[in-house]
C-alpha positions as CSV (number, residue, x, y, z in Angstrom):
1,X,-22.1,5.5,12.8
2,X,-26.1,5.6,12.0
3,X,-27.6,2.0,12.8
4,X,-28.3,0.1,9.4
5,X,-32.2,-0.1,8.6
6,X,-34.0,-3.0,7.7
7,X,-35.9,-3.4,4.3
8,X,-39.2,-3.8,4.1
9,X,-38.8,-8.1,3.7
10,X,-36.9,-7.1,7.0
11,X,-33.5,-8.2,6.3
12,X,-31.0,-5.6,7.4
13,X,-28.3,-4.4,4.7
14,X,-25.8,-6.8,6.3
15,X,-28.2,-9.3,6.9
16,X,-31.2,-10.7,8.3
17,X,-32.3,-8.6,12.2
18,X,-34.2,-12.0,13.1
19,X,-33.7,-15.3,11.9
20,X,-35.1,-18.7,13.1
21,X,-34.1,-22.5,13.8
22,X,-36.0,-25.5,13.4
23,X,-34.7,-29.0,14.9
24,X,-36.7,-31.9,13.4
25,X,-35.3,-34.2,15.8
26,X,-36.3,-37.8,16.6
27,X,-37.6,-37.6,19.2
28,X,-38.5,-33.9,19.7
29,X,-39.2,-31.0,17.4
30,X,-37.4,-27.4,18.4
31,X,-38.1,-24.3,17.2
32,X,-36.4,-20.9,18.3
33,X,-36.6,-17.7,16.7
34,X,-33.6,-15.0,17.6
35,X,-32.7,-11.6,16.7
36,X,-29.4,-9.7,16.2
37,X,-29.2,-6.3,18.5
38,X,-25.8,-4.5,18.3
39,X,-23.9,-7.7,18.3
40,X,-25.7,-10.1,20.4
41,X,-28.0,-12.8,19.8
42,X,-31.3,-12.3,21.8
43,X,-33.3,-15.4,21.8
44,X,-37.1,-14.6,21.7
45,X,-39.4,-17.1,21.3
46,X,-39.2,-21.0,21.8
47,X,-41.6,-24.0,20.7
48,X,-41.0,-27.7,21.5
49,X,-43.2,-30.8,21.0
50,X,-42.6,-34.2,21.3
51,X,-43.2,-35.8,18.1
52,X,-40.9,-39.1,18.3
53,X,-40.5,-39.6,14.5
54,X,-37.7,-42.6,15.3
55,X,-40.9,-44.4,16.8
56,X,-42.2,-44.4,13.0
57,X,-39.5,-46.0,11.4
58,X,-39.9,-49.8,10.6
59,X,-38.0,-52.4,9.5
60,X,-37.1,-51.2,6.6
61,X,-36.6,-47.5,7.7
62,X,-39.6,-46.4,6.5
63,X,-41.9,-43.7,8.2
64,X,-45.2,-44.4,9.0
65,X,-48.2,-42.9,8.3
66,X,-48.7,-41.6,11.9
67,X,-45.5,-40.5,12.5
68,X,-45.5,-38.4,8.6
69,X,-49.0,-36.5,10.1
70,X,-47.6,-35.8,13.8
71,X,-44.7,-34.1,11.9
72,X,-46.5,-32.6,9.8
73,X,-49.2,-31.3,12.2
74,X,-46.5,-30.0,14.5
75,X,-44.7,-28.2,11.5
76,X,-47.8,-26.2,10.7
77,X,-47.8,-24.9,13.8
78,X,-44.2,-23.8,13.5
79,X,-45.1,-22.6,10.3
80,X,-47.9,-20.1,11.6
81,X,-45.1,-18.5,14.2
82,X,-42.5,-18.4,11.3
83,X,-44.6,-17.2,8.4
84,X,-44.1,-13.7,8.3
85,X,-39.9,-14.7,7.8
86,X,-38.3,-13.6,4.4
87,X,-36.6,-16.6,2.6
88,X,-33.3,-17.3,4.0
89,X,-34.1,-16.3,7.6
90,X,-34.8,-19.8,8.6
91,X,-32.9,-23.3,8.7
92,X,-34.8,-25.9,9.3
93,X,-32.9,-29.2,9.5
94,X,-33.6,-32.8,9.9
95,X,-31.0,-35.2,11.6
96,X,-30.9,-39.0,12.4
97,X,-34.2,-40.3,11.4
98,X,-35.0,-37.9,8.2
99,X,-31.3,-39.3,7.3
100,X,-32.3,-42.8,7.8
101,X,-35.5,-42.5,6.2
102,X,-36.2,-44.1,2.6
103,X,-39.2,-43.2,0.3
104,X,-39.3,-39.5,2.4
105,X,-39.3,-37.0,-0.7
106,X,-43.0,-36.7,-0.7
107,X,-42.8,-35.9,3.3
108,X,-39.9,-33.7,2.9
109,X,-42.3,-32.0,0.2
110,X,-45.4,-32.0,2.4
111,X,-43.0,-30.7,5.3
112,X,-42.0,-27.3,3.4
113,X,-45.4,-26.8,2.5
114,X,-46.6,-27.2,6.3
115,X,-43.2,-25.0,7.7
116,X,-43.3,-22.3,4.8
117,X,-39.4,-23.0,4.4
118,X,-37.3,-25.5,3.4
119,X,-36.0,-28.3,5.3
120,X,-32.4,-29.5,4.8
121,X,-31.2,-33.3,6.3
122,X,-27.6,-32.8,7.6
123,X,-25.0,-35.4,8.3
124,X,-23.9,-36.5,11.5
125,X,-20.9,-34.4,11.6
126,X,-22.0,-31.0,10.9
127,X,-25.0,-32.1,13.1
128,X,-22.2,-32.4,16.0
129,X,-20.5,-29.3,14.7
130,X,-23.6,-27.4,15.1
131,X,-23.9,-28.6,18.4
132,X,-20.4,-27.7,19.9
133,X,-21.5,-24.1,18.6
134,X,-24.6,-24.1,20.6
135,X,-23.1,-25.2,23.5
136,X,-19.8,-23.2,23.4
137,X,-22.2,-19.9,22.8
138,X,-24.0,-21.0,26.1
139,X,-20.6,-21.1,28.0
140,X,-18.2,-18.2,29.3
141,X,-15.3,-18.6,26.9
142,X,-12.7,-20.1,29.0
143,X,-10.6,-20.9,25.9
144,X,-10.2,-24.6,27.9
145,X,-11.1,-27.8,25.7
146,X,-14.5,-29.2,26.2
147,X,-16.3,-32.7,25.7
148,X,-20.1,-32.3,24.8
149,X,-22.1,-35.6,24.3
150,X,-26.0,-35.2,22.9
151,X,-27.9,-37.9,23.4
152,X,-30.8,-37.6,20.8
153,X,-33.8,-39.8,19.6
154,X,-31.9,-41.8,17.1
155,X,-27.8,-41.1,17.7
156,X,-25.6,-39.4,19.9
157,X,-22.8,-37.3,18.9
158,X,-19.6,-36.9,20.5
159,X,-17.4,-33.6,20.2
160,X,-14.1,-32.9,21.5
161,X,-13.1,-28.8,20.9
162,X,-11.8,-25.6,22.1
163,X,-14.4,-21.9,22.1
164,X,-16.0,-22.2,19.2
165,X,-14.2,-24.8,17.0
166,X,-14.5,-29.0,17.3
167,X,-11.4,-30.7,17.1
168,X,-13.3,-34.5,17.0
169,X,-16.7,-34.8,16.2
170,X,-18.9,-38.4,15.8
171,X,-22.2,-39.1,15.8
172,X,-23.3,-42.9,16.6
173,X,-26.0,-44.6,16.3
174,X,-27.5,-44.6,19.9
175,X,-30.4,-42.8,20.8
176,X,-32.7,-42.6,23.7
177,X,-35.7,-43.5,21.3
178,X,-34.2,-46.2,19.8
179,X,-32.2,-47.4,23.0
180,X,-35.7,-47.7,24.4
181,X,-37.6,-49.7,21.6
182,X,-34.7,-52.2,21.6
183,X,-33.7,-53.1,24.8
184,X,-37.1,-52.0,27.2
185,X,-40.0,-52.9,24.2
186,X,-42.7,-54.2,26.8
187,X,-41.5,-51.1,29.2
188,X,-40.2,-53.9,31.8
189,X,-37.0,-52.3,33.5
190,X,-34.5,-55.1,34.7
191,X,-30.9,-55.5,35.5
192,X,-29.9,-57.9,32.5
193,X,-32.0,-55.6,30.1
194,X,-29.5,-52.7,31.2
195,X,-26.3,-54.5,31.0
196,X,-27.2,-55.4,27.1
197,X,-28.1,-51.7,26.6
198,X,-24.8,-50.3,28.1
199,X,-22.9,-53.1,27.2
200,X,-23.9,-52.1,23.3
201,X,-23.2,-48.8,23.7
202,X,-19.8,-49.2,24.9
203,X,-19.1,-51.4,21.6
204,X,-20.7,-48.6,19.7
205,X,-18.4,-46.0,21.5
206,X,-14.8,-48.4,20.6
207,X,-14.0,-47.2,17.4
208,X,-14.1,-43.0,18.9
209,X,-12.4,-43.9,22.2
210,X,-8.2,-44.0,21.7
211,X,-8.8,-40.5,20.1
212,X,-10.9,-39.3,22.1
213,X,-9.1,-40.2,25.4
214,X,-5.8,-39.2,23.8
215,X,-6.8,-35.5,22.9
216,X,-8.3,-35.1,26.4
217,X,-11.0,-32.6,28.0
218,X,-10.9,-30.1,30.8
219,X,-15.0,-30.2,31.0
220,X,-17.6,-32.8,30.0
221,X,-20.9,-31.3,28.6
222,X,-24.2,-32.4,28.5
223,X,-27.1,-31.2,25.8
224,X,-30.3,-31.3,25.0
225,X,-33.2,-33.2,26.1
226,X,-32.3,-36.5,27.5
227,X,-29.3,-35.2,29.7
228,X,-31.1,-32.1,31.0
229,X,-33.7,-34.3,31.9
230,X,-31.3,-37.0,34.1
231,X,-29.7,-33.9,35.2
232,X,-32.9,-32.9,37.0
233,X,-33.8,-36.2,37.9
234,X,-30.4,-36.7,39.6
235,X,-31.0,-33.4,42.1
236,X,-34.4,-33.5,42.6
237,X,-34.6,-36.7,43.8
238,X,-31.4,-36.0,46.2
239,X,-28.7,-38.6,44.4
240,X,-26.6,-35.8,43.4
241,X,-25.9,-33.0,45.6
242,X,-23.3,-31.4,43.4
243,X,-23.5,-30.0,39.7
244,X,-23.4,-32.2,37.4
245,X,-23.7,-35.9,37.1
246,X,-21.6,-38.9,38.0
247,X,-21.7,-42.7,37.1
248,X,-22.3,-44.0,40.4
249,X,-25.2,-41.2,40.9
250,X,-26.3,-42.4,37.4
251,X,-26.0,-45.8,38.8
252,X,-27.9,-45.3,41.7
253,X,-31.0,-43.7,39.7
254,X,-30.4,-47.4,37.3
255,X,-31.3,-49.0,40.8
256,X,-34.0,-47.1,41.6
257,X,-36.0,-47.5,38.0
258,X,-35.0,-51.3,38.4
259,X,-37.0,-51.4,41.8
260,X,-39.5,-49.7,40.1
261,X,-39.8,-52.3,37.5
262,X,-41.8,-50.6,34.6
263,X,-41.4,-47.7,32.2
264,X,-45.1,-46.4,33.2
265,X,-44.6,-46.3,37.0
266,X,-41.5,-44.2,36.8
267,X,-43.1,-41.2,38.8
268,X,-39.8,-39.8,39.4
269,X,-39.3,-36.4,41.2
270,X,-38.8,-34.0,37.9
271,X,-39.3,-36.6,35.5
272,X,-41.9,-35.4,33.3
273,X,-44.4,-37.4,30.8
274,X,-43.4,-37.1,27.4
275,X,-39.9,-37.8,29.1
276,X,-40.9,-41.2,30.6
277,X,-41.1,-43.9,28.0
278,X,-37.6,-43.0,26.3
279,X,-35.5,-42.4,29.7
280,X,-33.9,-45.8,30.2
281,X,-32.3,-46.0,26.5
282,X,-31.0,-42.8,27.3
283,X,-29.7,-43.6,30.2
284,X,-28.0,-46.5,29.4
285,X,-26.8,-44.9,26.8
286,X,-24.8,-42.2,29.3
287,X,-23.8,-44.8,31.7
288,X,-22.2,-46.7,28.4
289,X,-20.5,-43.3,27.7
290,X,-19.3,-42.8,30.9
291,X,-17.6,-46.0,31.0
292,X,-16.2,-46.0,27.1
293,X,-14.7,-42.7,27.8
294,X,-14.1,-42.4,31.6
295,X,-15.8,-39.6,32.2
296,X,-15.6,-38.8,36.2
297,X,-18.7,-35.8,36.2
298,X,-20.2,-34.2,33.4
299,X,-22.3,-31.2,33.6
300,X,-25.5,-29.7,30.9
301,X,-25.7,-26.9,29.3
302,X,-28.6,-25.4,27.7
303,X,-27.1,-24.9,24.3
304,X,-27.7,-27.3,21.6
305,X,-29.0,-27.7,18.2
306,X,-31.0,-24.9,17.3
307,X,-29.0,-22.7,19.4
308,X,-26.1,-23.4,17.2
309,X,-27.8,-23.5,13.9
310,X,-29.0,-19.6,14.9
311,X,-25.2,-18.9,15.6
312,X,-24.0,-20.1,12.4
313,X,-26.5,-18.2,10.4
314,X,-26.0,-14.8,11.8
315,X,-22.1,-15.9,11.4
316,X,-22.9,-15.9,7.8
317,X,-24.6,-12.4,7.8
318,X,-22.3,-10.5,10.7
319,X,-18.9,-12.8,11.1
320,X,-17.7,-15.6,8.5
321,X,-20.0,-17.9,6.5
322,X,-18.6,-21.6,7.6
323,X,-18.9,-23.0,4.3
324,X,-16.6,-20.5,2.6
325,X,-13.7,-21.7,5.0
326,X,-15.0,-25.3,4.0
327,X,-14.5,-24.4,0.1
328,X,-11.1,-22.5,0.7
329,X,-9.8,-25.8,2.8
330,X,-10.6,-28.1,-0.1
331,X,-9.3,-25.8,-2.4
332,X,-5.2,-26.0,-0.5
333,X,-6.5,-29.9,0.3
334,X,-6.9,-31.0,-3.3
335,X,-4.5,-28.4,-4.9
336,X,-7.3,-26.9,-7.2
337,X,-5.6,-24.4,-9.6
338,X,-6.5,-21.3,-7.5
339,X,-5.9,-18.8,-10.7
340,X,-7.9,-20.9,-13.3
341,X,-10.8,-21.6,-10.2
342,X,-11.1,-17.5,-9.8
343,X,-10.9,-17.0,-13.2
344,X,-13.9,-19.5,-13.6
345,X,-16.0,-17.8,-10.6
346,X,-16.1,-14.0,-11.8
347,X,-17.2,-15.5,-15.0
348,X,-20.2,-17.3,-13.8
349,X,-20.8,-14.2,-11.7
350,X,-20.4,-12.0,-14.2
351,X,-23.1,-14.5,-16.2
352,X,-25.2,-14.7,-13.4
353,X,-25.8,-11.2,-12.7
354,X,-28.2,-10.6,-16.3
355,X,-30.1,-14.0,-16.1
356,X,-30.7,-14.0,-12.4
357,X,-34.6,-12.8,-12.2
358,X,-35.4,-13.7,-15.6
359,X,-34.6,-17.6,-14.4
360,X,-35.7,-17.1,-10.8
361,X,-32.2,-17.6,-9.3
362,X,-31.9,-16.4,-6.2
363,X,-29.0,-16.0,-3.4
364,X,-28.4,-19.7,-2.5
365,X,-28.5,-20.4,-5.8
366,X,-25.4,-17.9,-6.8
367,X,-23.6,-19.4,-4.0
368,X,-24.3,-22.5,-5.1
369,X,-22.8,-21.9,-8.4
370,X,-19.8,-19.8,-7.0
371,X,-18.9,-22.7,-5.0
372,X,-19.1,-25.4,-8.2
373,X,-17.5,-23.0,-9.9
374,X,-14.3,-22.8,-7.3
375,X,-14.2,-26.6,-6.9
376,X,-15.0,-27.7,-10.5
377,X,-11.6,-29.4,-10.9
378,X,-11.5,-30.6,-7.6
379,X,-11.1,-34.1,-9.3
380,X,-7.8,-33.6,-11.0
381,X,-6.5,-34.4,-7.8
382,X,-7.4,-37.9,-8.4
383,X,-6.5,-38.1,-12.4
384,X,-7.3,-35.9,-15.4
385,X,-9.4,-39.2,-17.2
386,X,-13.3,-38.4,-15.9
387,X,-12.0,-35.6,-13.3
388,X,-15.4,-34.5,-13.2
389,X,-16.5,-37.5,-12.2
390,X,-14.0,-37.5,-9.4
391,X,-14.6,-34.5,-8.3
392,X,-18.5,-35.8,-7.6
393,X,-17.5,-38.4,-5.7
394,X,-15.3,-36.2,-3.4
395,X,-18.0,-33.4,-2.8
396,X,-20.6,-36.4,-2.1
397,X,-18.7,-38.1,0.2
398,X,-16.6,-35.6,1.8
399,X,-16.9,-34.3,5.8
400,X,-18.2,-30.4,4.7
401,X,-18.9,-28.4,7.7
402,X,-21.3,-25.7,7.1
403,X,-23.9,-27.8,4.9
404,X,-26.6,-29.6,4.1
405,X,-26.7,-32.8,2.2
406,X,-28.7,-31.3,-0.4
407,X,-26.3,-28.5,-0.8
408,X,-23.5,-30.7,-0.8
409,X,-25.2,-33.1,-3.7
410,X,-26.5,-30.3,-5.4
411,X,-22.7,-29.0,-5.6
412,X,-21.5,-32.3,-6.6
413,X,-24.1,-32.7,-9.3
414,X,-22.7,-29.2,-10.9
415,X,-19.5,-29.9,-10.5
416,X,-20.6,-33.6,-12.8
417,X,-22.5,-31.6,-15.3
418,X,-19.9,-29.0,-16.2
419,X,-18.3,-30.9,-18.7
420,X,-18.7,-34.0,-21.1
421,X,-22.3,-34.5,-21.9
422,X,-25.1,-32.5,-20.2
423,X,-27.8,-35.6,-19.9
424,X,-31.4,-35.2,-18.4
425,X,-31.2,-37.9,-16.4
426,X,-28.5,-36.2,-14.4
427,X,-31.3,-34.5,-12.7
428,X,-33.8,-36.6,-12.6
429,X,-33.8,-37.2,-9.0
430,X,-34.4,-33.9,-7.8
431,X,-37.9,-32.2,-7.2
432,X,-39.0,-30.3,-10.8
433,X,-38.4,-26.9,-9.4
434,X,-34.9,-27.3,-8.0
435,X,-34.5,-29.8,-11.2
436,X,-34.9,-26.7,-13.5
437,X,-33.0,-24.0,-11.3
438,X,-29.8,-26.8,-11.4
439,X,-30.2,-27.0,-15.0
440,X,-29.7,-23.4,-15.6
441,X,-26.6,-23.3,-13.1
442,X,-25.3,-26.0,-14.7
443,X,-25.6,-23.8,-18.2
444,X,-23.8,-21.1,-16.4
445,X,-21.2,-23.5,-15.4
446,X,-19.8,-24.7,-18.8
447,X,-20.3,-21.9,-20.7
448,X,-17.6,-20.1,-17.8
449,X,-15.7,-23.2,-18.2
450,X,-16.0,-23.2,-21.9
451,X,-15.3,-19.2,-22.6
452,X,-11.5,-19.8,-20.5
453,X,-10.5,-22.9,-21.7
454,X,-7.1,-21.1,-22.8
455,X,-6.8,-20.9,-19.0
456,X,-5.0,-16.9,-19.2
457,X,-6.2,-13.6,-18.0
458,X,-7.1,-12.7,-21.4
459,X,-10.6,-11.0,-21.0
460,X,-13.4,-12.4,-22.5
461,X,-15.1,-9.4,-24.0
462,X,-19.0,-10.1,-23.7
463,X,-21.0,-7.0,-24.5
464,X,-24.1,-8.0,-23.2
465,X,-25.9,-11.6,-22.1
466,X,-29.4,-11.7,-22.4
467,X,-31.8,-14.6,-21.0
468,X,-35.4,-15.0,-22.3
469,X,-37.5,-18.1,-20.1
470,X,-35.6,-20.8,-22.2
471,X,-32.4,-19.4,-23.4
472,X,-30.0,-17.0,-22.8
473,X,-28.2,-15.4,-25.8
474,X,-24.5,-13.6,-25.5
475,X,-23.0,-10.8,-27.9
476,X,-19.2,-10.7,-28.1
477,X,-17.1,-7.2,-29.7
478,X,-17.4,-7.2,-32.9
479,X,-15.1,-10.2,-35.0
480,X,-14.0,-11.6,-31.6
481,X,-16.3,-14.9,-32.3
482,X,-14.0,-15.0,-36.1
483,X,-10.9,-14.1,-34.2
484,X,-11.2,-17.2,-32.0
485,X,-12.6,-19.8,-33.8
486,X,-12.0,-22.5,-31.5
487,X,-14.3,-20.5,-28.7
488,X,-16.9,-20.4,-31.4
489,X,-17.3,-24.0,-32.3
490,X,-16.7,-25.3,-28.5
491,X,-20.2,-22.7,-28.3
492,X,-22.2,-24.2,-31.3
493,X,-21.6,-27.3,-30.0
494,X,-22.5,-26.4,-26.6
495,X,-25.8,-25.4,-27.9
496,X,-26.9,-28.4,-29.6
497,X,-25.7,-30.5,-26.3
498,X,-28.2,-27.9,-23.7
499,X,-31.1,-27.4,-26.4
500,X,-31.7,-31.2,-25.3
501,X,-32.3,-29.8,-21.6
502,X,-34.7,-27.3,-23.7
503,X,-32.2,-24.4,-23.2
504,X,-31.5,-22.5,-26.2
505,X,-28.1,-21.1,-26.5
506,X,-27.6,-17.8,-29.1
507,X,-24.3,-15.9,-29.9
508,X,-23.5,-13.2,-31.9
């Protein structure tokens, strides 16, 4: 079979050839760019600075000034390597500190600018998820189950799974940045200020332990920064002569830092600078692991983040797209009408198709509204009063591996606004541009809804749909409008209720 050429954006006809991850972690900021050669990832360029955004958060979770223009600054660098990347190639996410962060829409703004791409804030789980696939991609696949633990600026997540799937994942909020500003402030290393830092981070671990010891592991993993760093610290200074770590070699270096008194004088054999002042919270945050769970010797792998998030998306373009399994699992969870959900999602596709360029909707936008349109009576689970209302409140609080927050709320709001009223202030909360683009899905939405309220496989017959900037206009078969006049005055009234959105709606 002939290889499959790129296009000139360079995406390949089954997907992108090279695609790129950004970590806006807080403490460090990743960037990896990858590409796809006859069915292997091939990593090719890296970039890493220490930004420590968790160090600009204050009191009332709020970034500073500083820590907004480090970001920033270290973005537009990223963004010069990542420029020449179509839209869709790169995910760039934000995890513990961009989720903790209030008042951050104008940074998260400023931050797309800087990167040339969007940046997505992921929960904790599918932060952990994405994790377990970096590390498990880094492994030999011995089909045993694994534990990995990454220790990160602001939290730590724990994941218990088997190749490439998690089985248990957590993420707590422990981190080597924050471990570090609350329990060492002043830098001063002691014994008491240790046994407070572990101490806490065995009470954090409680609630995760019973399961977690109960499901077992064959091997304990270690990822990213903090761990690789101990990890080197551990054999280059001689306390571990094995692979791995164990708690009384992590011990033992605890002993030596407590000799040495103060976070500045650690000159520690392959401890290196931008490592030093967040060290001790991290580990006292492994040795309170260790404990919790009774690890005996865990090991690192260079997997992690970014690796994963690469993973998933040439998954997406080569394998299975994560979030389709996601939708199809809530689907059988919540007992949507499968037949009435399908029905639903050819018509929005089938609307979607005309209007697409005219309204600047792109690819994640027709996912977007394929997904809504699957999981748009989600809420009958819960009672047929308000179900759409219900079936917001599942998609913004549910666990949904594969995505974002904002994909996630930006489901949920469709899934809100395809019924009952269709109110401004719906949107109100979302940047202008992706304001107007939900608007118009939204349209699409009811008007699939609307068109098989019967809920049977009698075919709509739409000759043609038509969409002008602020409007879209639809022609039936001749007398099908007076043949169903119910259809027809569910559609005038649908056009009074969007022509307050500025949406004009004409049939014929």
């Amino acid at each position: 079979m002939a290889a499959e050429r790129p296009d000139q954006a360079g995406r390949r006809q089954d997907g992108f050839e090279t695609v790129a991850a950004v970590d806006l972690g807080s403490n460090s900021f990743h960037m990896i760019v990858a590409r796809w050669h006859e069915g292997e990832v091939i990593m090719v360029d890296r970039l890493k600075e220490t930004v420590r955004l968790a160090s600009g958060l204050d009191a009332k979770n709020r970034l500073s000034a500083d820590a907004q223009q480090r970001a920033l600054e270290c973005l537009g660098r990223f963004g010069q390597r990542l420029r020449t990347l179509p839209p869709g190639s790169v995910r760039a996410l934000g995890t513990n500190t961009l989720r903790k962060a209030r008042g951050s829409r104008r940074f998260l703004e400023l931050a797309e600018e800087a990167l040339g791409h969007p940046v997505e804030i992921i929960g904790g789980r599918e932060e952990a998820r994405l994790i377990f696939l970096g590390v498990a991609h880094s492994l030999a696949d011995d089909g045993g189950r694994r534990l990995v633990i990454d220790i990160g600026g602001g939290s730590t997540e724990f994941i218990i799974g088997e190749r490439f799937e998690p089985q248990l994942a957590e993420s707590l909020q422990m981190g080597c940045v924050t471990f570090s500003a609350l329990h060492f402030p002043d830098g001063r290393l002691t014994a008491r200020r240790f046994r407070q830092a572990e101490l806490l981070a065995q009470l954090e671990l409680q609630p995760i332990v019973a399961g977690y010891r109960s499901l077992g592991w064959e091997q304990a993993l270690g990822s990213s920064g903090t761990l690789l760093a101990l990890d080197r610290i551990l054999h280059e200074a001689g306390i571990e002569k094995a692979p791995g770590m164990s708690l009384s070699g992590l011990e033992s270096l605890r002993t030596q830092m407590i000799d040495i008194g103060q976070v500045e004088r650690l000159n520690l054999p392959g401890l290196n600078d931008d490592r030093r002042p967040v060290i001790a919270g991290g580990l006292a945050v492994i040795i309170g692991a260790f404990r919790g769970l009774g690890i005996e010797r865990l090991t690192t792998s260079d997997g992690a983040l970014r690796e994963g998030v690469v993973h998933d998306l040439f998954g997406r373009f080569h394998h299975e797209d994560v979030r389709g399994r996601t939708i199809h699992h809530l689907r059988k969870r919540f007992a949507v009408d499968a037949a009435h959900a399908d029905r639903v999602m050819a018509e929005v596709q089938r609307l979607f198709v005309p209007v697409a360029q005219t309204w600047n909707l792109g690819e994640s936008e027709r996912d977007l509204l394929n997904w809504a349109a699957e999981l748009h009576e989600i809420g009958l689970a819960l009672a047929h009063s308000r179900y759409h209302k219900h079936g917001e409140y599942i998609l913004t609080h549910a666990d949904l591996p594969g995505f974002s927050r904002q994909e996630q709320a930006d489901m949920a709001l469709l899934v809100r606004a395809h019924r009952r009223r269709l109110q401004e202030r719906l949107f109100e909360d979302r940047p202008k541009l992706r304001r107007k683009r939900l608007v118009r899905l939204a349209v699409l939405l009811r008007l699939a809804v609307l068109l098989h309220r019967s809920r049977t496989d009698e075919p709509v017959p739409i000759q043609t749909v038509t969409a002008t900037r602020h409007g879209i206009a639809l022609e039936f078969a001749p007398d099908w409008l007076a043949d169903h006049p119910l259809t027809a005055a569910d559609l005038e009234h649908e056009a009074e209720q969007i022509a307050g959105l500025g949406i004009t709606l004409k049939t014929s």
